[in-house]
C-alpha positions as CSV (number, residue, x, y, z in Angstrom):
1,X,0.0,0.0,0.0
2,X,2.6,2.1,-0.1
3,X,2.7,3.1,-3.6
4,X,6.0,1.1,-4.6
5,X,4.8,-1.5,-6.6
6,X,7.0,-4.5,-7.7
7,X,8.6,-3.9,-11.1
8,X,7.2,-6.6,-13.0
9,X,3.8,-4.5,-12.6
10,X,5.4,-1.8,-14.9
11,X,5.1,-3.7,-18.1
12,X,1.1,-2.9,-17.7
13,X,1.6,0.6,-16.9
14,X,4.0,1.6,-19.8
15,X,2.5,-0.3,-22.7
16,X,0.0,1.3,-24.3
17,X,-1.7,-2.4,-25.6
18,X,-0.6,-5.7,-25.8
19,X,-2.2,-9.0,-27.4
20,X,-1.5,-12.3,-26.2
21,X,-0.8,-15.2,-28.8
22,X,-2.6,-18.1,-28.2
23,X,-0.9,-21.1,-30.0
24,X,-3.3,-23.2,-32.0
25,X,-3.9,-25.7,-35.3
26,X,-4.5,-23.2,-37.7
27,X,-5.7,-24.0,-41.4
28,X,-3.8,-23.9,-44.2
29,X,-4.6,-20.8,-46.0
30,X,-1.2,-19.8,-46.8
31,X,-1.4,-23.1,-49.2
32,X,-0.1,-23.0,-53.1
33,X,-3.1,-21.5,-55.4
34,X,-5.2,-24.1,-56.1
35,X,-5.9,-25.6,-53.2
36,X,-9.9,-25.2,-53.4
37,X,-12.3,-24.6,-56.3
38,X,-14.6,-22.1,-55.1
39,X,-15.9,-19.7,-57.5
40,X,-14.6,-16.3,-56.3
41,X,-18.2,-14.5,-57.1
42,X,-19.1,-10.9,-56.1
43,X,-17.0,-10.5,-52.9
44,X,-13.6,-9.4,-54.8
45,X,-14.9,-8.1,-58.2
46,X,-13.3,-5.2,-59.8
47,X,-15.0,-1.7,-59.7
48,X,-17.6,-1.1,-62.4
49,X,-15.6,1.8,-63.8
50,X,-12.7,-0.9,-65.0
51,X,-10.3,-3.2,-63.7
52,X,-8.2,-2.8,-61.0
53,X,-5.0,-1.5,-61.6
54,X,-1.7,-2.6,-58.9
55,X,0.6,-0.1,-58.7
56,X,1.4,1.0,-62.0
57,X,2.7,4.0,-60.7
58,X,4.8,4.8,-57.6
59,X,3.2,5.4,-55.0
60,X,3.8,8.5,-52.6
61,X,6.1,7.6,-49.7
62,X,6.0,10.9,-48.0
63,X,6.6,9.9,-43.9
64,X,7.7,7.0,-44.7
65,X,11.2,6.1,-43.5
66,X,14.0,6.3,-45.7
67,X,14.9,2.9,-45.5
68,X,11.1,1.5,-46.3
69,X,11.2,4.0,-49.1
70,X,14.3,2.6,-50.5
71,X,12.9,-0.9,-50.0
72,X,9.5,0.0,-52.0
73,X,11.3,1.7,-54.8
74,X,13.2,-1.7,-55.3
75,X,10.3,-4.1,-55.3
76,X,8.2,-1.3,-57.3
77,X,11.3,-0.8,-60.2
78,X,11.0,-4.8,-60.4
79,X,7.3,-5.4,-60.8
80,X,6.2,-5.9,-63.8
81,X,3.5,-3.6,-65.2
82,X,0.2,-4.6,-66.6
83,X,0.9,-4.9,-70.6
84,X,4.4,-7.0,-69.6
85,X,2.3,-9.4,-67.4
86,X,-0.5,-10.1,-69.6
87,X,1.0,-12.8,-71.1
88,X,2.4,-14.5,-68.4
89,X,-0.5,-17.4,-67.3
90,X,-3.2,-16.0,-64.8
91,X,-1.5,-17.6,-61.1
92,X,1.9,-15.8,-61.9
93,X,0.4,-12.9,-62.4
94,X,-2.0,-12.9,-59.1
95,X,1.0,-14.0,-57.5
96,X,3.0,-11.1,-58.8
97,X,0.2,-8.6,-58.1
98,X,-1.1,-10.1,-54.5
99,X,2.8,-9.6,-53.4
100,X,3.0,-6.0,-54.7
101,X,-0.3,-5.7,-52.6
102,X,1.3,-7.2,-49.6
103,X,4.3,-4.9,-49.9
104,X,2.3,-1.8,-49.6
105,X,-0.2,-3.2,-46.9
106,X,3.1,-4.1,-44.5
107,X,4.4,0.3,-45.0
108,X,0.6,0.6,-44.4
109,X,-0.2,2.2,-48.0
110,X,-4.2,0.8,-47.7
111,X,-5.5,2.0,-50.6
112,X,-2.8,1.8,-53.0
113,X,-2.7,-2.2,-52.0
114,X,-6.3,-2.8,-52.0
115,X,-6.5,-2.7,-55.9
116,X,-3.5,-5.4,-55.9
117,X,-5.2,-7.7,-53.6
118,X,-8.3,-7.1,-56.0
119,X,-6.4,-7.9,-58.7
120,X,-4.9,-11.1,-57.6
121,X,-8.1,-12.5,-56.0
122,X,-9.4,-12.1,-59.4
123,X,-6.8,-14.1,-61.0
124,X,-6.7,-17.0,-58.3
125,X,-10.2,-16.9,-56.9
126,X,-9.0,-20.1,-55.4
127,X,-6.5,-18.5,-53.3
128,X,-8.1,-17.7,-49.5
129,X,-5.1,-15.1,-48.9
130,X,-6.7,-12.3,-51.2
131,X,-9.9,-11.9,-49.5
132,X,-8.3,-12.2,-46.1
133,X,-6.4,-9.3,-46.3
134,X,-8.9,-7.6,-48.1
135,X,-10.8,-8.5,-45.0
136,X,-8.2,-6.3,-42.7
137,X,-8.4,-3.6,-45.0
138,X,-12.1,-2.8,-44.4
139,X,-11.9,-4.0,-40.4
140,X,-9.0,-1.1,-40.1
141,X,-11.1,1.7,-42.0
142,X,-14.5,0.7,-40.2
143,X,-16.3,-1.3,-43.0
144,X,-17.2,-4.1,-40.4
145,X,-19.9,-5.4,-43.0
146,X,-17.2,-5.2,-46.0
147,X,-14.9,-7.0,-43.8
148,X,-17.6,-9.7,-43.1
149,X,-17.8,-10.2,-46.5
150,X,-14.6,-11.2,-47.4
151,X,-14.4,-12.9,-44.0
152,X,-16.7,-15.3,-45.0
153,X,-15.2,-15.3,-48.6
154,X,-12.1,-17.0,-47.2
155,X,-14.3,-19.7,-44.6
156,X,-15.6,-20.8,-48.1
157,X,-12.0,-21.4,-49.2
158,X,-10.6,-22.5,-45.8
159,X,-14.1,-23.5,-43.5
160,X,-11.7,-24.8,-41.0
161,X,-9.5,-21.8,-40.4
162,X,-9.5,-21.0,-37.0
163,X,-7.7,-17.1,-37.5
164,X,-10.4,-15.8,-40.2
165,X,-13.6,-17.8,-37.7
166,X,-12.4,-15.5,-34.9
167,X,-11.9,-12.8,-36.7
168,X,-15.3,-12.7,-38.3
169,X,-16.6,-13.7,-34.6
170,X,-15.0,-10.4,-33.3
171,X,-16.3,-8.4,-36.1
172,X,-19.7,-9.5,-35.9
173,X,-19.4,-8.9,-31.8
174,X,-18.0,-5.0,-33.2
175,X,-21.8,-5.1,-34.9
176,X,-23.5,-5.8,-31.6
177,X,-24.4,-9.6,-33.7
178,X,-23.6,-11.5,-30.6
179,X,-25.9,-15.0,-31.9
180,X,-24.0,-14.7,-35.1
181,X,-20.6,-14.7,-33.0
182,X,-21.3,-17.8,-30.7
183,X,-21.6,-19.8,-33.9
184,X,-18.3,-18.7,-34.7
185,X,-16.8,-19.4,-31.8
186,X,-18.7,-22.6,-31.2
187,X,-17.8,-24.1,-34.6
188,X,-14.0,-23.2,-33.4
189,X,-14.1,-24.9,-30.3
190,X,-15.3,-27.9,-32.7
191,X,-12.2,-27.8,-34.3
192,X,-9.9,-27.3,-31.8
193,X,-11.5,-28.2,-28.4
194,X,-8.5,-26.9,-26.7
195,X,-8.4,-23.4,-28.2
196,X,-8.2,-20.4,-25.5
197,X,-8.8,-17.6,-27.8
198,X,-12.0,-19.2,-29.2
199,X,-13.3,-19.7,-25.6
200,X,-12.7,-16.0,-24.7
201,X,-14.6,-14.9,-28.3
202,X,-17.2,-17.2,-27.1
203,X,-17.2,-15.6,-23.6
204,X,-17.2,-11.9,-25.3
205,X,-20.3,-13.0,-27.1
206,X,-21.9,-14.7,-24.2
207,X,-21.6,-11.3,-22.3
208,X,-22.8,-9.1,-25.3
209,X,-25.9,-11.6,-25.2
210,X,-26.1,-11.4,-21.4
211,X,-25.1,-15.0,-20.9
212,X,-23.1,-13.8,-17.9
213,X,-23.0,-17.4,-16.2
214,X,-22.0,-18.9,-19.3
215,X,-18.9,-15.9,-19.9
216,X,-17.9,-16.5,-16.6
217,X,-17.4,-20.2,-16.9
218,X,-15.5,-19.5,-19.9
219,X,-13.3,-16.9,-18.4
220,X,-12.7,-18.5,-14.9
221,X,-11.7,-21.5,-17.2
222,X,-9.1,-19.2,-19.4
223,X,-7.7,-17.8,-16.2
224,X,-7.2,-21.4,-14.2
225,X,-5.6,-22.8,-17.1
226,X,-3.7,-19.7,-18.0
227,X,-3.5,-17.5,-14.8
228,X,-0.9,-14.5,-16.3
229,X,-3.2,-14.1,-19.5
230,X,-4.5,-9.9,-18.5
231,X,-7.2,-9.7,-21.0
232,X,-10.1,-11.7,-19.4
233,X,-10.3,-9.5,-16.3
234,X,-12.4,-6.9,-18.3
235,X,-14.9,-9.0,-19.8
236,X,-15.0,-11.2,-16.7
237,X,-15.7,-8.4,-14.4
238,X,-18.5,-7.1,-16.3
239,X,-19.3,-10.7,-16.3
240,X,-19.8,-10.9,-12.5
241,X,-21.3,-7.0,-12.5
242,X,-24.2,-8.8,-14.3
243,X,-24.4,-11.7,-12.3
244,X,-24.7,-8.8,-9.4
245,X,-21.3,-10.1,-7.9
246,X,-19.7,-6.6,-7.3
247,X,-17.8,-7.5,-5.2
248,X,-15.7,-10.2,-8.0
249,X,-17.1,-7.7,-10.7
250,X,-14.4,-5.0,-8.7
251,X,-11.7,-7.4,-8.2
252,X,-11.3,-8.0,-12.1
253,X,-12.0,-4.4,-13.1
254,X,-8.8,-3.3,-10.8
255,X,-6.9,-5.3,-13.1
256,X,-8.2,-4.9,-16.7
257,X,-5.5,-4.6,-19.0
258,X,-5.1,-2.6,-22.7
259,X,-5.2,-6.5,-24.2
260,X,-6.8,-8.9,-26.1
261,X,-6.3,-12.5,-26.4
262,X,-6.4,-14.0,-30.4
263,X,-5.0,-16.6,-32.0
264,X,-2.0,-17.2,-34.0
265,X,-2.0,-15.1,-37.6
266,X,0.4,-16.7,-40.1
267,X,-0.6,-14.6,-42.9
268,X,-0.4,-11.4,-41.3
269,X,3.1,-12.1,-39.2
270,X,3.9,-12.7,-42.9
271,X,3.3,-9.8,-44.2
272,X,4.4,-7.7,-41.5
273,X,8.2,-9.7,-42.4
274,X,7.9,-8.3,-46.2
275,X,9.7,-5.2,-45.6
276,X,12.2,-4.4,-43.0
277,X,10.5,-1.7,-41.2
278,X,10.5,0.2,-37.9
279,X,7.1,-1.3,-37.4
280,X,7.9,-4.7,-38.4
281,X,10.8,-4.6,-35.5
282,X,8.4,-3.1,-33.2
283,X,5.5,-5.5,-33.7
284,X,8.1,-8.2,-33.3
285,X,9.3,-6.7,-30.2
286,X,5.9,-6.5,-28.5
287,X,5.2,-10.0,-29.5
288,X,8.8,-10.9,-27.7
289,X,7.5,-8.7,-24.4
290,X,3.7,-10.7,-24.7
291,X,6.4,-13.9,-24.7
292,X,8.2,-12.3,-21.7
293,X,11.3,-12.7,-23.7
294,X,12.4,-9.7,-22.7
295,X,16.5,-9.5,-24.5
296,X,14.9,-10.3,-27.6
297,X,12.0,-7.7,-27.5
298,X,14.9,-5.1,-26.5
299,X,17.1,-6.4,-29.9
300,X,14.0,-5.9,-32.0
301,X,13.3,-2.5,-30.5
302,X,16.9,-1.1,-31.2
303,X,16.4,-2.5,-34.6
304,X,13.3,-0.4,-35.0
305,X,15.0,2.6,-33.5
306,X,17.6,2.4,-36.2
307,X,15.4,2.5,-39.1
308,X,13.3,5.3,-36.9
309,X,15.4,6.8,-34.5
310,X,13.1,10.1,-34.2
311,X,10.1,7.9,-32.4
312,X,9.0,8.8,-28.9
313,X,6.9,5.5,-28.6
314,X,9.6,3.3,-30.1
315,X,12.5,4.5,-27.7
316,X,9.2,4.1,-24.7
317,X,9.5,0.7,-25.7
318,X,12.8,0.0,-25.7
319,X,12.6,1.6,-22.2
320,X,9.9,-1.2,-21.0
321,X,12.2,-4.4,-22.2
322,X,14.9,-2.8,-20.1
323,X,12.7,-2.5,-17.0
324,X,11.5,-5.9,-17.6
325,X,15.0,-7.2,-17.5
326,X,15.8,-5.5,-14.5
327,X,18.2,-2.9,-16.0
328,X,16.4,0.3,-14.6
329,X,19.4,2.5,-14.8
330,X,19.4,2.0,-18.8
331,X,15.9,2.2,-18.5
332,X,15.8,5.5,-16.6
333,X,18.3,6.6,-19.6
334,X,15.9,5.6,-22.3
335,X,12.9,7.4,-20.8
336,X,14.9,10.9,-19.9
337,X,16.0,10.7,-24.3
338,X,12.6,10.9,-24.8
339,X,12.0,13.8,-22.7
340,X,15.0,15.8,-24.2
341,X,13.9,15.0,-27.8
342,X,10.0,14.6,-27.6
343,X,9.3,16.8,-23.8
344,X,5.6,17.0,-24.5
345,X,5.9,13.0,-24.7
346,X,4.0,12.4,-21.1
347,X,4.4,8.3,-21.0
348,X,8.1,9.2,-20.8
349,X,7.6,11.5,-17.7
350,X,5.1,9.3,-16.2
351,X,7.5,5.9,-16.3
352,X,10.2,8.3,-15.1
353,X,8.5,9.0,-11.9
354,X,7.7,5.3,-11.5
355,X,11.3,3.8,-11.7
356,X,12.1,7.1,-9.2
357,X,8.9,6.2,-7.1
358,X,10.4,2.4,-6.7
359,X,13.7,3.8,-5.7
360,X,11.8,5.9,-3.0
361,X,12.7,8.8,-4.4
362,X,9.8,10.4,-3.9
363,X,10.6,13.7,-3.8
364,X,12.1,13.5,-7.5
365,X,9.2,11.6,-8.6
366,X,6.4,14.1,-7.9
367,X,8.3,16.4,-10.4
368,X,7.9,13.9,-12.9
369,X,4.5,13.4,-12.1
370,X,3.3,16.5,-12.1
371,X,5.0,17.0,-15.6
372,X,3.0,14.5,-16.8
373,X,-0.3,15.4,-15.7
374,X,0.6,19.1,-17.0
375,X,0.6,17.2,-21.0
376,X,-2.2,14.8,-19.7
377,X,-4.5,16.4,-17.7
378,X,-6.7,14.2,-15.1
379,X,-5.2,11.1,-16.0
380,X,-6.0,8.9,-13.1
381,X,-3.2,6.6,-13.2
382,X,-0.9,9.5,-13.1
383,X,-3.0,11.4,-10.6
384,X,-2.7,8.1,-8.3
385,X,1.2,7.5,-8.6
386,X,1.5,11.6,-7.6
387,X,-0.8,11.2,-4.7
388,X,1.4,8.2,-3.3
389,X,4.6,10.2,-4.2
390,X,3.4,13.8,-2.4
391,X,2.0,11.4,1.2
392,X,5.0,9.5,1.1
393,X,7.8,12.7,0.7
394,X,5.4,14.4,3.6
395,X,2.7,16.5,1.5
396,X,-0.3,14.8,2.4
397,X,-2.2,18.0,2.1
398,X,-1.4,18.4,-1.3
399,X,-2.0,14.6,-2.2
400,X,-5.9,14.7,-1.0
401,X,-7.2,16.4,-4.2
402,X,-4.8,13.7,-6.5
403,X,-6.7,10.9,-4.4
404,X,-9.9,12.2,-5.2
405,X,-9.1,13.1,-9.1
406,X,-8.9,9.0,-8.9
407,X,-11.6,8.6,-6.9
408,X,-14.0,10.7,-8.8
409,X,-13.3,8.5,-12.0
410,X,-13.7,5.3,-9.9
411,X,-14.3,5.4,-6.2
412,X,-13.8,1.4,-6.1
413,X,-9.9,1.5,-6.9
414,X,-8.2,0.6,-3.6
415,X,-5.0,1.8,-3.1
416,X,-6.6,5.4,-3.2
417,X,-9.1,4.9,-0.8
418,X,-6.6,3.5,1.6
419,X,-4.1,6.5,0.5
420,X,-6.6,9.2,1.1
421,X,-7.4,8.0,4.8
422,X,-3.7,7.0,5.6
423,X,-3.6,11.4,4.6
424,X,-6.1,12.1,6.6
425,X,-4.1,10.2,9.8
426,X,-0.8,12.1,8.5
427,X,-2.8,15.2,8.8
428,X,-4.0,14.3,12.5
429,X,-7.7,14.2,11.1
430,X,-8.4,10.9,13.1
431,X,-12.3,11.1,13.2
432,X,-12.6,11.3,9.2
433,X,-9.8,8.9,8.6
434,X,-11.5,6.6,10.8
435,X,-14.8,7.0,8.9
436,X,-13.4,6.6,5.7
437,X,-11.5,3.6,6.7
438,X,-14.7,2.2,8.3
439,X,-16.7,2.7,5.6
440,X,-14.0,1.0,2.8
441,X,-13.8,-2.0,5.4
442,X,-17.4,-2.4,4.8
443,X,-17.0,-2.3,1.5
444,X,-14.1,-4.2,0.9
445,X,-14.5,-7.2,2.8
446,X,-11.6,-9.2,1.7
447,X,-9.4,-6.9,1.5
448,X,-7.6,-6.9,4.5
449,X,-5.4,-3.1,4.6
450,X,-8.5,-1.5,6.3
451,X,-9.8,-3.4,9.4
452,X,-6.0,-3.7,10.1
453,X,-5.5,0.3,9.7
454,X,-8.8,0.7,12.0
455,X,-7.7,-1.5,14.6
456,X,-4.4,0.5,14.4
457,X,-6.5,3.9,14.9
458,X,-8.5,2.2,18.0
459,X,-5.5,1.2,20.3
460,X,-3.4,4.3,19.6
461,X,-5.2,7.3,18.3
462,X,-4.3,10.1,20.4
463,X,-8.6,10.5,20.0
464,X,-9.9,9.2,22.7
465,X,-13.1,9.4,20.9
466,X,-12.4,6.7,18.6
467,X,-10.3,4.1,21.0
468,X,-11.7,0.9,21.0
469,X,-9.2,-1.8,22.2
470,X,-12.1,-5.1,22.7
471,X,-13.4,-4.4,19.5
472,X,-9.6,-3.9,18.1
473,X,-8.8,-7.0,19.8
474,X,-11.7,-9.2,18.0
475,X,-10.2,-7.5,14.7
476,X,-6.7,-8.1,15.0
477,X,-7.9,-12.1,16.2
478,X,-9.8,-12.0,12.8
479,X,-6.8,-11.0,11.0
480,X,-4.9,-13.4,12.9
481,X,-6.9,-16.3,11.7
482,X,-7.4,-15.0,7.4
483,X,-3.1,-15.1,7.5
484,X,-1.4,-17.9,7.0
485,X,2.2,-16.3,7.6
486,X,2.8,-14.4,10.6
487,X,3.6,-10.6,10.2
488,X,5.3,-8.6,12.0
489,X,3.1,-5.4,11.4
490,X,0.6,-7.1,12.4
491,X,2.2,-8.7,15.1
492,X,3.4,-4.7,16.0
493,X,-0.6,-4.2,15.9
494,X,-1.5,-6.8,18.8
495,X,0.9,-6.1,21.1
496,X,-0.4,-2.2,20.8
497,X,-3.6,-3.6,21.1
498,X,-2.8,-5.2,24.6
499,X,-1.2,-2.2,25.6
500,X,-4.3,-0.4,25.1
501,X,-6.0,-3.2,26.8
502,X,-4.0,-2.9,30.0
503,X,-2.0,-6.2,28.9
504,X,1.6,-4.7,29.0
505,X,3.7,-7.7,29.9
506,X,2.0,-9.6,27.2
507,X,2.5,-6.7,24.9
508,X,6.2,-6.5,26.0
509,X,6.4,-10.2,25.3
510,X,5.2,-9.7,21.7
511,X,7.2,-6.6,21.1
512,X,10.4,-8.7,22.5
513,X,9.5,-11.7,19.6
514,X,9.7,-8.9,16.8
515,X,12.4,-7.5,17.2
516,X,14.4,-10.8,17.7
517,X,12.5,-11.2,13.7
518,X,13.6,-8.3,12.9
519,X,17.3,-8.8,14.2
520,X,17.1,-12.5,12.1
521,X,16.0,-10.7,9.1
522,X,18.5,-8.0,9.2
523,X,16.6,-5.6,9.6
524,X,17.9,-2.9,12.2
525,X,16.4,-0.3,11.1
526,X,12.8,-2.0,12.2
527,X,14.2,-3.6,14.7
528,X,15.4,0.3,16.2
529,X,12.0,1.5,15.7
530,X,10.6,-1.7,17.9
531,X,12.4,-0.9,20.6
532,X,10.4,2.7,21.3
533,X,7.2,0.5,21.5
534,X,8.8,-2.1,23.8
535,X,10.1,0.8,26.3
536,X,6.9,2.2,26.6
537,X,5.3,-1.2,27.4
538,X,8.0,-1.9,30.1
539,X,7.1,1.5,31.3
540,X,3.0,0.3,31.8
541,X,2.0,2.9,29.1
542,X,0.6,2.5,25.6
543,X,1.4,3.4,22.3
544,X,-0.2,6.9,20.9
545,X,1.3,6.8,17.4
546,X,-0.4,4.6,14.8
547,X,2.7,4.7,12.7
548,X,5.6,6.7,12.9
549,X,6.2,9.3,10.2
550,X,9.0,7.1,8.6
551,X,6.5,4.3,8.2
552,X,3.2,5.0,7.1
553,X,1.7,2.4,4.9
């Protein structure tokens, strides 16, 4: 509760999305031409006003990089034009033509390479990889029913291709069609039984139907089978909200991630490898982080930065793998190029004042921080990691209207309901600290920070008004009996309680054990800080500090 969260957290905080892979039989529609004898029909016919034409002139590159302009130039100086390749038989040519339309997709040139991938589906209407990418084209400019279209173009093809079944699933779950999706994702589950990212498709369109028991099956199953995978707590918690489970509902909304889980996608990681590209290297690399292979997702990332050294997100990037691998201080290097080069860049600042927040440097962090918020205003993430930063260097004044920035956007999220009361006790407001934490223990049964917090308040409050050592007593007992290590915080907590209560040998006894802990675990420092307690407890008198300055939760 103290704001300094493990670093393997960070990943989740600094990337702006992330996919899991989710390795599967997948069809063969990256087969030879040929390999079915469909008629192509209406789906990839040529505009009315003539046939489609693939790059017979050169595209313009402007903002591409240099080197992916270099790299098109090349592949568009060798491609043969229409009138050379009319004689050549009809699969050489879509092959020729399909390729050229692959090359522009991959440096992101959409419309120039949707009249290639026209072209070539005409020529080989056998061939499922036409329509497929076809399909992408209208899923990325919002044509969800144009995408269907070819979607299903390519199931007639390939029927058992588990890639284009979820992606027409998820399409048809973007059109609010949520019967049309469970067949989808049914029919996928037939094929491959095992399949993770056809159960969660199934369990997006179980929710969008309001199947809620159903999603949640699906997802609880997902999660026990792949605990790490981020991208069900979302749908799951909205699964429980309408099952009227708040209380799961809020434990899976605190830890939605940017993610979604699909399934392997030969023919796209194949055309993201036709050029050598900044974005090739940096889709690479944030499959390598998704693997937690974190040297190689830092190797592809400097590869990307090479071809595009100017990009803020790239470098971000970069940045994350380091963290990942435990190398903050390159990290920390990383992140403060970005602010030199890109200063309105507020990620950068942000993951600045996190690696200096871990180091408990909190002071230096709030800077950052607040630097951040000044190019993203509101942000509660941001406003969150401040608050924590400003209580913990001494400003708990200042960190009240941070806590409630987060809390206004979400007054479920934890850590700043506990933060804002643990301000309130820093400011020696022990009456509305004590409400507040009263009220979050009521609301948060399981969660353990606040009755333990209360029952700190009611044996050592210098209010007398809210001192309550039985019913701190049956709290601490309580605690006693949901852990299943000993603490010594909470240990520190009884033997205040029987202080309170008048028990001072016991107390002393108690105190005695912890610091004997604290001496085992090296820890002096704690064990120093013991000692005060035990003295006043040898001395017949309680404790009146909840928590000394230097160790507020």
């Amino acid at each position: 509760m103290s704001g300094s969260r493990p670093v393997a957290l960070l990943a989740s905080l600094l990337l702006a999305a992330a996919c899991a892979s989710d390795p599967e039989p997948v069809a063969d529609v990256a087969s030879a031409p040929g390999a079915a004898s469909a008629s192509f029909g209406d789906a990839v016919t040529a505009p009315a006003s003539g046939p489609a034409q693939c790059a017979e002139t050169l595209p313009d590159l402007t903002g591409l990089g240099e080197s992916v302009q270099q790299q098109i130039r090349q592949h568009h100086a060798a491609f043969p034009r229409a009138a050379a390749r009319a004689a050549a038989p009809a699969q050489a040519q879509g092959i020729a033509v399909g390729s050229m339309g692959m090359i522009l997709m991959a440096a992101f040139l959409t419309e120039e390479a949707e009249p290639c991938f026209l072209e070539a589906a005409s020529l080989i209407p056998d061939e499922p990889r036409w329509p497929y990418f076809l399909a992408h084209l209208q899923r990325d400019r919002g044509d969800l029913a144009g995408a269907a279209r070819y979607f299903e173009k390519v199931l007639e093809l390939a029927p058992a291709d588990l890639t284009t079944l979820y992606w027409l699933g998820d399409v048809h779950l973007e059109e609010g069609r949520a019967d049309e999706a469970i067949q989808l994702f049914e029919r996928s589950l037939v094929i491959a039984p095992g399949s993770l990212s056809a159960r969660y498709g199934l369990a997006r369109a179980s929710l969008l139907a309001e199947d809620f028991q159903r999603a949640v099956d699906l997802l609880e199953e997902i999660h026990e089978r792949s605990p790490d995978i981020g991208a069900i707590h979302y749908p799951l918690g909205m699964a429980y909200r309408g099952l009227g489970n708040d209380t799961k509902a809020e434990e899976h909304l605190m830890r939605r991630e940017n993610a979604e889980l699909r399934p392997e996608d030969p023919l796209m990681a194949e055309l993201d490898a036709m050029l050598n590209s900044a974005g090739t290297f940096a889709s690479s690399g944030e499959a390598a982080l998704e693997r937690e292979e974190w040297e190689a997702a830092e190797a592809k990332f400097r590869q990307a930065l090479e071809l595009n050294p100017t990009d803020p997100s790239l470098r971000h990037r970069l940045g994350t793998a380091l963290v990942m691998q435990g190398d903050l201080e390159a990290a920390l290097a990383e992140f403060e190029a970005i602010t030199r080069d890109a200063p309105d860049y507020h990620a950068a600042h942000y993951s600045i004042g996190v690696l200096l927040q871990g180091a408990g440097r909190y002071g230096d962090a709030v800077e950052r921080f607040e630097t951040a918020l000044r190019y993203r205003p509101g942000d509660p993430e941001v406003s969150l990691r401040l608050a924590v930063s400003l209580r913990q260097s001494g400003n708990p004044a200042g960190a009240l209207d941070h806590y409630q920035t987060v809390l206004d956007v979400d007054p479920n999220v934890i850590e700043a309901r506990f933060g804002y009361a643990m301000a309130l006790v820093q400011l020696g407001r022990w009456r509305e600290a004590f409400n507040r934490l009263e009220t979050a223990a009521a609301a948060f049964p399981e969660e353990i920070a606040f009755p333990h917090a209360l029952a700190r308040l009611m044996v050592a409050s210098p209010d007398d008004g809210i001192r309550d050592g039985q019913r701190a007593l049956d709290l601490v007992e309580q605690l006693t009996e949901r852990q299943t290590t000993p603490t010594i915080d909470l240990g520190e907590t009884m033997a205040m309680t029987l202080a309170e209560l008048g028990e001072f040998a016991q107390a002393a006894s108690i105190q005695r054990e912890l610091i004997g802990a604290a001496e085992a675990a090296q820890l002096p420092s704690l064990a120093d800080r013991l000692r005060v307690n035990l003295e006043l407890y040898e001395r017949n008198r309680p404790c009146r500090t909840p928590w000394p300055p230097d160790a507020m939760p």
